[in-house]
C-alpha positions as CSV (number, residue, x, y, z in Angstrom):
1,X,18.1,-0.8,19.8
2,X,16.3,2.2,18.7
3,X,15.5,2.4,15.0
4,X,17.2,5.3,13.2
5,X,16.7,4.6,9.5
6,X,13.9,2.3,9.1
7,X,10.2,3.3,9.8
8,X,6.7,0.9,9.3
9,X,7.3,1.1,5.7
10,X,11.1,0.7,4.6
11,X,13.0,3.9,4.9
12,X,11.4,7.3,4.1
13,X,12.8,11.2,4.3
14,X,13.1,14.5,2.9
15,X,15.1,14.3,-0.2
16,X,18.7,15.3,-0.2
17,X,18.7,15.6,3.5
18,X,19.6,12.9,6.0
19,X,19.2,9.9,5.5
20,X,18.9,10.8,1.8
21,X,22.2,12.2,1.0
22,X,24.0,10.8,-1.6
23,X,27.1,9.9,1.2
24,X,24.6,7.9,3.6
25,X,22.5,6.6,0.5
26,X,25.7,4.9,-0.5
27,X,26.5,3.5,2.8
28,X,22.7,2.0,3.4
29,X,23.1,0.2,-0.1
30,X,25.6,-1.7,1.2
31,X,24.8,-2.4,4.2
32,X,21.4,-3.6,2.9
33,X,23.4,-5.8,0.5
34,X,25.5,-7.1,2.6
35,X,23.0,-8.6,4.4
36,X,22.2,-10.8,1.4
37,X,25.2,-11.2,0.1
38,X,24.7,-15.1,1.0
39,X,28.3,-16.9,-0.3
40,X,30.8,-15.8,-3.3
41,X,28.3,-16.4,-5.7
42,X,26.4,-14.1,-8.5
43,X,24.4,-11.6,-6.5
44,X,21.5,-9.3,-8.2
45,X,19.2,-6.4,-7.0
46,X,16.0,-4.9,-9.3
47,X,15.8,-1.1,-8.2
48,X,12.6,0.9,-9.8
49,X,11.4,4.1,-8.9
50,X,8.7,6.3,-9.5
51,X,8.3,9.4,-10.9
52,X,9.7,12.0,-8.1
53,X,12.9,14.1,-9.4
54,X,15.1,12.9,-6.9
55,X,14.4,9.3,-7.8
56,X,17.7,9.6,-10.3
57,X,20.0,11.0,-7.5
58,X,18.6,7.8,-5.1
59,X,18.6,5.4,-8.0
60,X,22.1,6.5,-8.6
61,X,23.6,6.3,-5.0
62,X,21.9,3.1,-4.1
63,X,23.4,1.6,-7.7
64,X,27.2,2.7,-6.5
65,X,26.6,1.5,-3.1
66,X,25.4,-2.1,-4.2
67,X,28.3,-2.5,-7.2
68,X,30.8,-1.5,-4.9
69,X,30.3,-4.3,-3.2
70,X,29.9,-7.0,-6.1
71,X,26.1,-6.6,-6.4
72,X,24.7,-6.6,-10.3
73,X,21.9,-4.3,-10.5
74,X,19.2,-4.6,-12.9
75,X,17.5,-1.4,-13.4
76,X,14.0,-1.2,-14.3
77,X,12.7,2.3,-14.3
78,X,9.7,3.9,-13.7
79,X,7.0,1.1,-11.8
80,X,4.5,0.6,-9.8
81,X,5.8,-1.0,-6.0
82,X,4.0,-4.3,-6.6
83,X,5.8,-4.6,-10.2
84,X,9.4,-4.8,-8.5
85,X,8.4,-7.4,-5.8
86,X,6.8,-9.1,-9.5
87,X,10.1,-8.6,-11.5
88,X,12.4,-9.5,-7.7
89,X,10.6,-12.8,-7.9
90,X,10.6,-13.4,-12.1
91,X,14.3,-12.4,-12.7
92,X,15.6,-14.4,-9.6
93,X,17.2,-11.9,-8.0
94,X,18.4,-11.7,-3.8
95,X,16.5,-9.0,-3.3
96,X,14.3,-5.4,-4.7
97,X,14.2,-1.9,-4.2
98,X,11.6,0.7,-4.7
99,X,12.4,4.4,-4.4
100,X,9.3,5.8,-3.5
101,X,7.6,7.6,-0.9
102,X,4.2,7.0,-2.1
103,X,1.5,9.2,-1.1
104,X,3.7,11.9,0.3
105,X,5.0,15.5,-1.8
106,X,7.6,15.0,-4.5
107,X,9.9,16.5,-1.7
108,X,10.1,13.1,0.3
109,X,11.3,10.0,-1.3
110,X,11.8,6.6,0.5
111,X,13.3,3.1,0.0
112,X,10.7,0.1,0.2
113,X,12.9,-3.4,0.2
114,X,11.6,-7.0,-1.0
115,X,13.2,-10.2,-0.4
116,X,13.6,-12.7,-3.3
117,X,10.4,-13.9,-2.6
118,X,8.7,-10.3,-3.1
119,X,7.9,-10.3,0.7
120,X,8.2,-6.8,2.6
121,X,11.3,-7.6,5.0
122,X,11.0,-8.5,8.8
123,X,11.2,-5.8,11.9
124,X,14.2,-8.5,12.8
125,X,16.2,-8.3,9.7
126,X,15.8,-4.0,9.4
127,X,17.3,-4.1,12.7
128,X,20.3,-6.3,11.6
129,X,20.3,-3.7,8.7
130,X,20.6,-1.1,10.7
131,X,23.8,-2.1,13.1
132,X,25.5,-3.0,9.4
133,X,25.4,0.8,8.4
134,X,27.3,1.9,11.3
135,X,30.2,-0.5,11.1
136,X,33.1,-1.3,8.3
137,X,32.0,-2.8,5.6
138,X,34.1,-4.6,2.8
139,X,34.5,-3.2,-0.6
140,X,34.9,-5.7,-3.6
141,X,38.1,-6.3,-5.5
142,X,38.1,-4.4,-9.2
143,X,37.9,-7.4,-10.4
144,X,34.6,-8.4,-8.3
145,X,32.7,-5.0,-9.2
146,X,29.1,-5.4,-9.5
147,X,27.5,-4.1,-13.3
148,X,24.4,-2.6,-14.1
149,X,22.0,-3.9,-16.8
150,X,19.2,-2.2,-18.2
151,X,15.9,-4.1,-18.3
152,X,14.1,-2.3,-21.0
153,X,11.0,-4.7,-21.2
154,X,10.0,-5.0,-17.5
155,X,6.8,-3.1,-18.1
156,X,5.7,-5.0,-20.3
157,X,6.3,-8.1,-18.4
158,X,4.5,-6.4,-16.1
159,X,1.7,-5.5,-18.0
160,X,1.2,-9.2,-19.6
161,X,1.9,-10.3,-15.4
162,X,-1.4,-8.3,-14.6
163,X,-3.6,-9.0,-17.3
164,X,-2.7,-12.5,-16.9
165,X,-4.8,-12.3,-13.0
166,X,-8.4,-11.9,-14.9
167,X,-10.2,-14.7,-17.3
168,X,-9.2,-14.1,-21.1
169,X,-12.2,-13.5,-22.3
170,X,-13.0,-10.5,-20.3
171,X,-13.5,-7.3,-21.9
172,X,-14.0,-3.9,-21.4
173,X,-15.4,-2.7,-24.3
174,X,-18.0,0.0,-23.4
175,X,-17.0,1.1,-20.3
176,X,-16.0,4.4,-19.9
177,X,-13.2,5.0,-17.4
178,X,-11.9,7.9,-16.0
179,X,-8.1,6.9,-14.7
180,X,-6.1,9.0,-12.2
181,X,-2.5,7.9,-12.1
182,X,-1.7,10.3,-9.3
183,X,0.9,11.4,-11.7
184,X,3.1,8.3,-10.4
185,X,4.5,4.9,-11.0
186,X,1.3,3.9,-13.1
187,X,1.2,6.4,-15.7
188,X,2.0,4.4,-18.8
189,X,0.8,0.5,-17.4
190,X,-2.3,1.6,-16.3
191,X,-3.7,3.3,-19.3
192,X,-2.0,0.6,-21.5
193,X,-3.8,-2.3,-19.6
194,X,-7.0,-0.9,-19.6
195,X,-6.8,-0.2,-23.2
196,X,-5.6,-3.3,-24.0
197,X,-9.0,-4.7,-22.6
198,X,-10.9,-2.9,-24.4
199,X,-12.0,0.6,-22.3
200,X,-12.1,4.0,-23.2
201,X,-10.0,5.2,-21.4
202,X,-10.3,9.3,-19.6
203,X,-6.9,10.1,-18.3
204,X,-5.9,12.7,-15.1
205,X,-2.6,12.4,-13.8
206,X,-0.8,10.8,-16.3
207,X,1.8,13.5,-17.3
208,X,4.5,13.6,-14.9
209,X,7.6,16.2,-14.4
210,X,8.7,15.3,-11.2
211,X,7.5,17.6,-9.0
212,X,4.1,17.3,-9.2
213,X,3.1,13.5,-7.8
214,X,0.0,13.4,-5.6
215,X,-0.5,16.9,-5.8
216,X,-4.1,17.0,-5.6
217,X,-4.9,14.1,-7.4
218,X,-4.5,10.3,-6.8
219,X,-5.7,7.7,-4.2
220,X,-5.6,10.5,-1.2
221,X,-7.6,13.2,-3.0
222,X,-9.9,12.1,-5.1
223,X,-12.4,15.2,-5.8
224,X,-11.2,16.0,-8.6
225,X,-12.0,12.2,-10.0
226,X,-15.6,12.2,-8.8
227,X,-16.0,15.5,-11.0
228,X,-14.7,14.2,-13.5
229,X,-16.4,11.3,-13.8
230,X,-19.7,13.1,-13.7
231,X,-18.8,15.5,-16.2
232,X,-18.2,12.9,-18.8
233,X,-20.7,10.4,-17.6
234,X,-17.8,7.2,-17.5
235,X,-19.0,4.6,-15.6
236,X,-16.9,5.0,-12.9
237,X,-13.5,6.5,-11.8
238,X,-10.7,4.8,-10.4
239,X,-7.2,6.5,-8.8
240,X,-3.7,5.0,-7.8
241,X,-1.5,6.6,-5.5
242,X,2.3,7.5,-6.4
243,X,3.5,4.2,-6.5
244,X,0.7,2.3,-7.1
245,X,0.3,0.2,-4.2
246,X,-3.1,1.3,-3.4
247,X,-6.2,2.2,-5.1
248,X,-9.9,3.8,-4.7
249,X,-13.3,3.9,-6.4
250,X,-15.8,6.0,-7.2
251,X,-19.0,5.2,-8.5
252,X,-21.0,6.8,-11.7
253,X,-22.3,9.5,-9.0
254,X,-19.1,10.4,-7.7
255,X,-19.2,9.0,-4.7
256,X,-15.9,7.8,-2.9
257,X,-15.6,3.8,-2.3
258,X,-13.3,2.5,0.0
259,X,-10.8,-0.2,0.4
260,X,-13.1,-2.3,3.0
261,X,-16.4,-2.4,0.3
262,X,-13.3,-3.7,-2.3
263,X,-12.3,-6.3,-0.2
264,X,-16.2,-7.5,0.7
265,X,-16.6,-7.3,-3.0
266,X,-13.7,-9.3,-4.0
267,X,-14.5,-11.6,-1.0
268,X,-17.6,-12.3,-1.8
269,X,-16.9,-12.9,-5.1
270,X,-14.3,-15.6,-4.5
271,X,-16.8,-17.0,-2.1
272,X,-19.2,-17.3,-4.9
273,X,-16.6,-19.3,-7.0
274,X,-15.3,-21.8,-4.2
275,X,-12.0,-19.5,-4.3
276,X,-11.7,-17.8,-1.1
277,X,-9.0,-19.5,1.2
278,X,-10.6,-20.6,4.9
279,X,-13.5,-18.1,4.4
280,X,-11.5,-15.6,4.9
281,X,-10.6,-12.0,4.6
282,X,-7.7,-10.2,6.6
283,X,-8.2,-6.5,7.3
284,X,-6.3,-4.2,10.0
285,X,-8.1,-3.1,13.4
286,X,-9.3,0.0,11.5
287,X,-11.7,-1.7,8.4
288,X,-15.3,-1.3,9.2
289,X,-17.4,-2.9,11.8
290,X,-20.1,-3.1,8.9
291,X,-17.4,-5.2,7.0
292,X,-17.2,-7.8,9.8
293,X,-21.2,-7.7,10.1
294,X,-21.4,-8.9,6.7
295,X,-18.7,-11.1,6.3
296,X,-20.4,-12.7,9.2
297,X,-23.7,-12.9,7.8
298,X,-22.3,-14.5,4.1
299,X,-20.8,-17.1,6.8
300,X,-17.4,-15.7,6.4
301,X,-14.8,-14.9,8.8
302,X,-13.1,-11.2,9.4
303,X,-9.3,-11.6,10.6
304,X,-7.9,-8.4,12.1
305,X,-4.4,-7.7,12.1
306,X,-2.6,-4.1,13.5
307,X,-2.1,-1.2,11.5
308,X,0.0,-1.7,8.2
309,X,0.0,-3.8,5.0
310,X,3.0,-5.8,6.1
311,X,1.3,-7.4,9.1
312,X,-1.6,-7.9,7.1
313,X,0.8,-9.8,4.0
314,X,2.4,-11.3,7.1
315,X,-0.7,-12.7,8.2
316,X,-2.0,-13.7,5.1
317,X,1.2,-15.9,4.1
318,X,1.5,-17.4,7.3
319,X,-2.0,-18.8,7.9
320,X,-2.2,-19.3,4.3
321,X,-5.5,-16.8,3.7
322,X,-5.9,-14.8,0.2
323,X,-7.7,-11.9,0.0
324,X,-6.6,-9.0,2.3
325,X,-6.0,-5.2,3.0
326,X,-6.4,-2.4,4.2
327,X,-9.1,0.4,4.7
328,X,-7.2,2.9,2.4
329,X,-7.1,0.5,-0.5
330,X,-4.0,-1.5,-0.1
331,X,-5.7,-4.9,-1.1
332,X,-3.2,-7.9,-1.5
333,X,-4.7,-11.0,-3.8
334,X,-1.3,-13.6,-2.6
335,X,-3.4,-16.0,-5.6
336,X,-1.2,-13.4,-7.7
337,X,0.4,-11.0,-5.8
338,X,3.2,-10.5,-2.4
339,X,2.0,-6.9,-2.1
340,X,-0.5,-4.5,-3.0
341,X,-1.3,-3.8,-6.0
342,X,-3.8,-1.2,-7.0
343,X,-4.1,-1.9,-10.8
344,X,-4.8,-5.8,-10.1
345,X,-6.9,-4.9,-7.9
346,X,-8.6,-2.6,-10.5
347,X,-8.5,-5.6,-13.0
348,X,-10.7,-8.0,-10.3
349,X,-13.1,-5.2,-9.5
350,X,-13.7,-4.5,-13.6
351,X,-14.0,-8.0,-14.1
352,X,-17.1,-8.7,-12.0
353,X,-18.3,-5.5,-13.8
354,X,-18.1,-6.8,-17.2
355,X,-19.4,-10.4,-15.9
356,X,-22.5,-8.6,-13.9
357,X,-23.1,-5.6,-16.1
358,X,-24.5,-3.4,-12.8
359,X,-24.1,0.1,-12.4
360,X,-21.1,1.0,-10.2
361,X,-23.5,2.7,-7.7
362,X,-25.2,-0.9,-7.1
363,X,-22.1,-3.2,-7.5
364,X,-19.9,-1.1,-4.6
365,X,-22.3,-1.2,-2.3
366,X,-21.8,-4.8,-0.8
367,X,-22.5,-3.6,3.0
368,X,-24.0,-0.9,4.9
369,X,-21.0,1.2,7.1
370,X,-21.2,1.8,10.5
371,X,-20.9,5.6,11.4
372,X,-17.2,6.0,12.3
373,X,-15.0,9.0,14.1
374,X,-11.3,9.3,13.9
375,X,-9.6,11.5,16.0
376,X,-6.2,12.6,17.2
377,X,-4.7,14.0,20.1
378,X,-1.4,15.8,20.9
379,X,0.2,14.7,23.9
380,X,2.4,12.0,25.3
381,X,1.1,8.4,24.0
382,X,2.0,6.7,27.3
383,X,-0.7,8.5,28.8
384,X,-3.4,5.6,27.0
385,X,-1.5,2.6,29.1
386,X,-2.1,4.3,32.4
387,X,-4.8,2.0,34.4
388,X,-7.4,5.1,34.3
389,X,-7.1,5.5,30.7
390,X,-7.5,1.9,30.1
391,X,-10.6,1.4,32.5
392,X,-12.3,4.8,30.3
393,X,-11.8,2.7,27.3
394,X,-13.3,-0.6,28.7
395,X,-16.1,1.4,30.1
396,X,-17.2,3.1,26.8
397,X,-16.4,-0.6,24.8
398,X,-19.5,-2.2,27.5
399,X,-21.5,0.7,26.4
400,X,-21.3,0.4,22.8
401,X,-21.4,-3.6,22.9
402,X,-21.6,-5.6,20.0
403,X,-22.7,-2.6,18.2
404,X,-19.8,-0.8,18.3
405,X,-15.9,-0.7,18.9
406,X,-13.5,1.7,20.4
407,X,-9.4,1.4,19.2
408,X,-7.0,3.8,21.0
409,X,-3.7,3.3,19.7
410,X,-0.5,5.7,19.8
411,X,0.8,7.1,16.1
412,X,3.7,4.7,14.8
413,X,5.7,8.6,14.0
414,X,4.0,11.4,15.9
415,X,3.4,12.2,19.5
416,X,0.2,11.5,18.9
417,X,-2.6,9.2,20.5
418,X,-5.4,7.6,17.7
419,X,-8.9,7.8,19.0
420,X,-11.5,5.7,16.6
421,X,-14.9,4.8,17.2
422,X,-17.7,3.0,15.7
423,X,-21.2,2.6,16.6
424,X,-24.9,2.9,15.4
425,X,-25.1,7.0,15.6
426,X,-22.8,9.0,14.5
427,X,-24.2,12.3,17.5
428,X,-23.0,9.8,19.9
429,X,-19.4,8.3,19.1
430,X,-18.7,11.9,18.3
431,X,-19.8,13.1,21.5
432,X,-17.9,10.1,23.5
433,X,-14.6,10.8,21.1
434,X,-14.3,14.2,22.6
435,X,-15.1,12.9,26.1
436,X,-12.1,10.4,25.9
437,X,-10.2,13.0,24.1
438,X,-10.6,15.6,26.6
439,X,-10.3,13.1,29.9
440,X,-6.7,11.8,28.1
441,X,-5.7,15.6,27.8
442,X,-6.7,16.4,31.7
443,X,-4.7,13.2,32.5
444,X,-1.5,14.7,30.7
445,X,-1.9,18.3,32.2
């Protein structure tokens, strides 16, 4: 079956258009509770949002769509993603929603789902989802009617949750932060933790009205944090994007840091303390050879998993590592968390900063990189199984070695095909992208 609704990260769309629509919104809610609806028993769902205008119009339709069919709804408000697979798991309930299209324009909006357990739901149950919303489904007796309830402390439990990840007598005082909330989910936890602990806190991003999430600021466009964090001399700059879920770096210079330096840092500091699970860290096909190269020399072990923080939460929880993510910043720590979470990351990072008192500059950089090209090109993605195509990509792969890797993957939602190399010059993997580039396009033509 062809997938109509569901994408590689819940459903996602232009607001008030289809699937969006208040009509379909309805019908998706209960379908999607349905499928949990488990025996005649008390049934509840925790739906949050973030800060996007059509969050209340969603919020709203998904609420009528999931009482309608006997579901309770506890409604949460404005939080991060990783705080409603948190609050799914604290408050017992079958299941949680987040209405948010994270990095994207205020004019998409999308519907991320947790199971009780706070774990991002399988390919195998979206698909049984998506057969539900088609087909009749059974509306509750009056008397059945699911209720909404209000949960007007969640972020603090939240807050309290998060703090709770990093020894109690860490503290901040001192440090100079400059916070970008991406105008987002974060924009009153964030600052509030960080105060809490102690920092002087810089904010960007932190006054929302609906329209204006990720528009130039945030985990995806970070400029405007490195100049800021040079103009006031803090001690370094850290950003969320809209909901929260991922998070970036930059150091006292201004320069960018990346999830895969995060993830040797964090791994390396677990190491240190006997806490790292099976020497492990789990990062997708596209963290940095340099990251392996390390890990390798520390004695540790680089798993790699495909494209997306689900497969690497997947992988994490079934071969029972701990520290994971993903290139972009989406860093899961299952010691605490189901999902990413950008502001427990932030917490671990600041806490070997307050422990190690180094400059941001020295601390972030655990590993040297290896020069990397991304590229994309426009054309049919089947071209890259054809037996040429293949034997072009094994060819380049001998040349480069062990010093270098070549991943050709088609995009998961464009007609696109995903060139990325790595080796020891960046002339050369340039050069060779273009090469493969161009003999994929004379292939198609």
């Amino acid at each position: 079956m062809t997938r109509k609704y569901f994408g590689t990260d819940g459903i996602r769309g232009r607001a008030n258009a289809e699937p969006f629509t208040p009509e379909t919104l309805t019908r998706i809610a209960q379908a999607i509770g349905l499928q949990f609806l488990k025996d005649n028993g008390h049934h509840r769902v925790v739906i949050g949002k973030d800060t996007r205008v059509s969050g209340y119009m969603i919020e709203s339709a998904l609420t009528a769509g999931f009482t309608s069919i006997g579901i309770e709804v506890l409604s949460v408000g404005v939080l991060p993603t990783p705080a409603i697979a948190m609050l799914t798991r604290t408050l017992r309930a079958d299941l949680g929603v987040m209405i948010s299209a994270s990095h994207n324009p205020y004019y998409d909006n999308g519907i991320k789902l947790f199971t009780a357990e706070g774990i991002k739901l399988s390919d195998d149950v979206e698909m049984e989802i998506e057969e539900r919303i088609s087909t009749h489904m059974p509306l509750a007796a009056p008397s059945k009617l699911g209720y909404v309830q209000r949960i007007p402390d969640a972020g603090g439990r939240y807050i309290e949750f998060v703090k709770n990840s990093i020894a109690r007598n860490i503290r901040l005082e001192g440090f100079h932060i400059v916070l970008d909330c991406a105008q987002g989910a974060a924009y009153k936890v964030a600052p509030t933790v960080l105060h809490e602990l102690g920092a002087h806190v810089i904010r960007m991003g932190c006054e929302p009205d609906g329209i204006n999430i990720n528009e130039g600021c945030g985990a995806t466009h970070t400029a405007k944090l490195s100049q800021k964090v040079m103009e006031t001399g803090a001690d370094l700059g850290i950003a969320f994007d809209g909901d929260a879920d991922r998070v970036a770096f930059c150091d006292e210079h201004g320069h960018e840091i990346n999830g895969d330096q995060i993830m040797a840092l964090i791994g390396k500091r677990w190491h240190q303390e006997g806490r790292l699970k099976s020497n492990s860290v789990v990062a997708t096909v596209m963290s940095n050879l340099g990251l392996e190269k390390y890990l390798e020399g520390e004695g540790l072990k680089l798993v790699r998993t495909p494209v997306g923080d689900r497969y690497v939460a997947e992988k994490m929880r079934k071969e029972g590592y701990n520290v994971g993510g993903e290139q972009s910043g989406h860093i899961i720590l299952s010691d605490y968390s189901s999902a990413g979470d950008g502001l427990l990351t932030a917490l671990q990072i600041l806490s070997v900063f307050a422990t190690e008192q180094k400059p941001a500059s020295q601390l972030f950089r655990v590993f040297e990189p290896y020069p990397q090209v991304l590229k994309n090109v426009k054309l049919d993605t089947a071209i890259i199984t054809r037996p040429e195509a293949e034997s072009l990509i094994q060819n380049l792969q001998k040349k480069l070695g062990n010093d270098g890797r070549v991943l050709v993957r088609p995009s998961g939602t464009e007609p696109l095909v995903r060139i990325m190399i790595e080796g020891p010059d960046q002339v050369t993997i340039t050069e060779d992208a273009e090469i493969l580039a161009s003999a994929f396009l004379k292939m198609a033509s």
